[in-house]
C-alpha positions, -999 to 999 in steps of 0.1 A, spaced: -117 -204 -119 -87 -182 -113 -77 -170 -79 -55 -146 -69 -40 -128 -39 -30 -100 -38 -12 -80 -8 -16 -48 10 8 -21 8 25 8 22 36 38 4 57 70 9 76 51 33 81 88 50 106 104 26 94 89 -8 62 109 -11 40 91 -45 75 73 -54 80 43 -29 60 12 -20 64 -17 0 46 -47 1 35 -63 33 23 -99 38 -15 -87 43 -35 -98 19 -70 -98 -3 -83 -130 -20 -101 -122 -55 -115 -157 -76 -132 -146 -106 -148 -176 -134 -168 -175 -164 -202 -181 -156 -238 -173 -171 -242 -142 -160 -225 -116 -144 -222 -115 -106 -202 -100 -78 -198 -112 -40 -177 -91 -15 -171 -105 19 -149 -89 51 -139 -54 50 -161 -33 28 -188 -62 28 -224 -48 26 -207 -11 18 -186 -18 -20 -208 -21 -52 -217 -52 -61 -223 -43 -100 -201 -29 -134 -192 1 -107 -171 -22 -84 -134 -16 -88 -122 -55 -95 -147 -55 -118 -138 -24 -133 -99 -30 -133 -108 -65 -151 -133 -48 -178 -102 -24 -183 -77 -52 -190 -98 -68 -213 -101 -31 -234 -68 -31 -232 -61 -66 -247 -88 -57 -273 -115 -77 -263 -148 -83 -249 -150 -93 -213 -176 -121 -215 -203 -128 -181 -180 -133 -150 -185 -141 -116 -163 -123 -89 -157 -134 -52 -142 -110 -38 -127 -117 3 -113 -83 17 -91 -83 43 -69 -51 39 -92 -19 60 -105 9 35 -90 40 34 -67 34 62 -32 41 39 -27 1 33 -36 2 -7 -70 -14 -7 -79 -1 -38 -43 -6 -54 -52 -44 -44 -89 -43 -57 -76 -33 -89 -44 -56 -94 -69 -85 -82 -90 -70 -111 -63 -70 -139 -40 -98 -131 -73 -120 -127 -88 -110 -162 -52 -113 -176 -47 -149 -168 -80 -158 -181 -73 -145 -211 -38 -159 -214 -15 -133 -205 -18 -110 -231 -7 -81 -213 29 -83 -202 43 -66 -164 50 -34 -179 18 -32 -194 -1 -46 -160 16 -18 -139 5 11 -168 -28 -2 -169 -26 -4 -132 -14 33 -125 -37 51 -149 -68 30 -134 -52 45 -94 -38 77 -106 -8 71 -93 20 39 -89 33 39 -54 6 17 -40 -1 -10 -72 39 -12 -83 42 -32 -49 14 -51 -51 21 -64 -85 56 -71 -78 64 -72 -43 93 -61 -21 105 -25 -22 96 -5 -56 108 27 -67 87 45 -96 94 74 -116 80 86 -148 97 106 -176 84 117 -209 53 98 -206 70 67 -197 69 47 -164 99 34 -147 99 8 -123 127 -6 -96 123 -34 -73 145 -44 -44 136 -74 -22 130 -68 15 153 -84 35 138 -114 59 145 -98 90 122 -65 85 89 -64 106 63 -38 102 41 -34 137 12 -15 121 -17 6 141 -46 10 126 -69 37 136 -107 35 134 -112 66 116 -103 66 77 -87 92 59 -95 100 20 -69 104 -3 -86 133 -17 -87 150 11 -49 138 26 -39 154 -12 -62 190 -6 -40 195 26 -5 197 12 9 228 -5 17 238 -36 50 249 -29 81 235 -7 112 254 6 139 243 -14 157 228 22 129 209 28 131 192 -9 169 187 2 164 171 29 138 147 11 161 138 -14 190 131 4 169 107 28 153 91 1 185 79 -16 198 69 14 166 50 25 168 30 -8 210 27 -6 205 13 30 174 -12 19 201 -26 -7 229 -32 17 203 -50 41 211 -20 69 178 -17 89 188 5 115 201 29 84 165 23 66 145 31 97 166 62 105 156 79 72 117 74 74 112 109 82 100 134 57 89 174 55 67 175 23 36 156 33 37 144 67 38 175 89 6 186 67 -11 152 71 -4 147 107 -32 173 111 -58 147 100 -48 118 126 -45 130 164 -18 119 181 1 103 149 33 127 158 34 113 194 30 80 178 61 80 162 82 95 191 68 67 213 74 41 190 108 47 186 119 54 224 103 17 223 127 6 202 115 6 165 136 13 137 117 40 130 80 47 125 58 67 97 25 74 82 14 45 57 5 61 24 -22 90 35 -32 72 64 -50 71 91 -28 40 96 7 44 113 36 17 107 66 10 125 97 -13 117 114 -37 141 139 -66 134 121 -97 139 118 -102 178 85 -106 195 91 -90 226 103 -58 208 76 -57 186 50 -62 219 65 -33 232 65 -8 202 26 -21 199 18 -13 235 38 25 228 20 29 197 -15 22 211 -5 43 246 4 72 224 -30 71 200 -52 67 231 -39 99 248 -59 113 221 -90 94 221 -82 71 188 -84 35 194 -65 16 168 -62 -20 163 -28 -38 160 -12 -58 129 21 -74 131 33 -84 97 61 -95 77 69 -80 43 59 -94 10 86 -103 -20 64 -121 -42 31 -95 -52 3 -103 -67 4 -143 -75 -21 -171 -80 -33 -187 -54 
């Protein structure tokens, strides 16, 4: 049997719209083994809602790795225990299909190396801002040119806490991407730019504060915001509270702050977060989590 875990994700991180991803210490469990016959179990979030046949998306991710390693993916069984909320902007289906590929790669040796993983990985999701953290950890920065994909990593430093509030509406992707325009004032791209090399300058040099004061952003935010009551008041509250700053996590409906790693800080920027979503009639649940460095790993 090969199990793997795999953790959740944030992307965007406010100014890096479809380029940045971090990986936070939330995480889904996927054990997969040769058996007789096919089968497929899902337990926690999704249980009793997710396929449970060639349509799921581990099993799906795993069927693509083994096209891509040219061969036949023989009867499997999949166990698959979700803990990261659907469609809430925390990568569940960037996990479900890194669970899917790294599992059927290490069953068949390691055919396929990183690079290959994380191409496979992106073409599966549409997009690498959500699986480039999962499969590697930390803090990644993805660009593609001239068909090819180009991933950074940077490790988180130990000190970075994410306070996360999690509404019990979700949000599809679809719809968070059918909202945006097609077209942005050039000032707006500007500003974007500018705080997204400085997010990723600061991140390197280990300067929170300087992180958490370039999390804001004016190309997808101020659209999406229209989808999640409250979520601008959300991130005034939590920072009066003291957070290092706060954002949407990927499309949402979740919101995450960051906080240095003290409890009573991190109480308070919960309680803010929470006050500021129930003003509006959205009850969220909390999650207080470190970051994750390590990605996608046997377990």
């Amino acid at each position: 049997m090969v199990r793997v875990r795999v953790p959740a994700s944030t992307a965007n991180l406010g100014c890096g719209y479809d380029t940045f991803g971090m990986a936070l210490g939330y995480y889904n469990i996927v054990a997969v083994e040769p058996a007789a016959g096919f089968s497929c179990t899902v337990r926690g979030e999704g249980e009793g809602r997710l396929p449970l046949n060639e349509r799921n998306l581990t099993v799906r991710a795993a069927a693509a790795a083994y096209e891509a390693a040219g061969e036949a993916m023989p009867p499997l069984a999949f166990c698959c225990e979700n803990h990261i909320p659907l469609s809430r902007g925390m990568g569940s289906s960037s996990a479900a299909i890194v669970g899917g590929i790294y599992a059927a790669n290490v069953l068949m040796g390691e055919p396929l190396s990183a690079d290959e993983l994380l191409a496979l990985a992106t073409r599966l999701e549409g997009h690498p801002d959500n699986v480039a953290p999962a499969l590697r950890g930390g803090f990644t920065v993805v660009a593609q040119e001239a068909g090819q994909l180009f991933c950074r990593r940077l490790p988180v430093p130990d000190g970075l806490r994410g306070v996360l509030a999690v509404p019990g509406f979700p949000v599809s992707t679809k719809k968070a991407r059918a909202i945006l325009p097609r077209q942005v004032e050039l000032a707006d791209a500007v500003f974007n730019l500018s705080h997204a090399a400085a997010l990723a300058l600061a991140l390197a040099q280990g300067d929170l504060a300087g992180f958490g004061a370039m999390l804001n952003d004016r190309l997808h935010q101020p659209y999406r915001f229209q989808l999640i009551p409250g979520a601008a008041d959300v991130v005034e509250a939590a920072i009066a509270a003291g957070a290092l700053g706060c954002t949407l996590s990927g499309s949402g409906s979740t919101m995450i702050s960051f906080s240095e790693d003290d409890d009573m800080l991190r109480d308070n920027i919960a309680a803010a977060m929470r006050e500021a979503f129930q003003e509006h009639g959205v009850e969220c649940r909390i999650l207080f989590l470190k970051m994750d460095n390590r990605g996608v790993c046997l377990f």
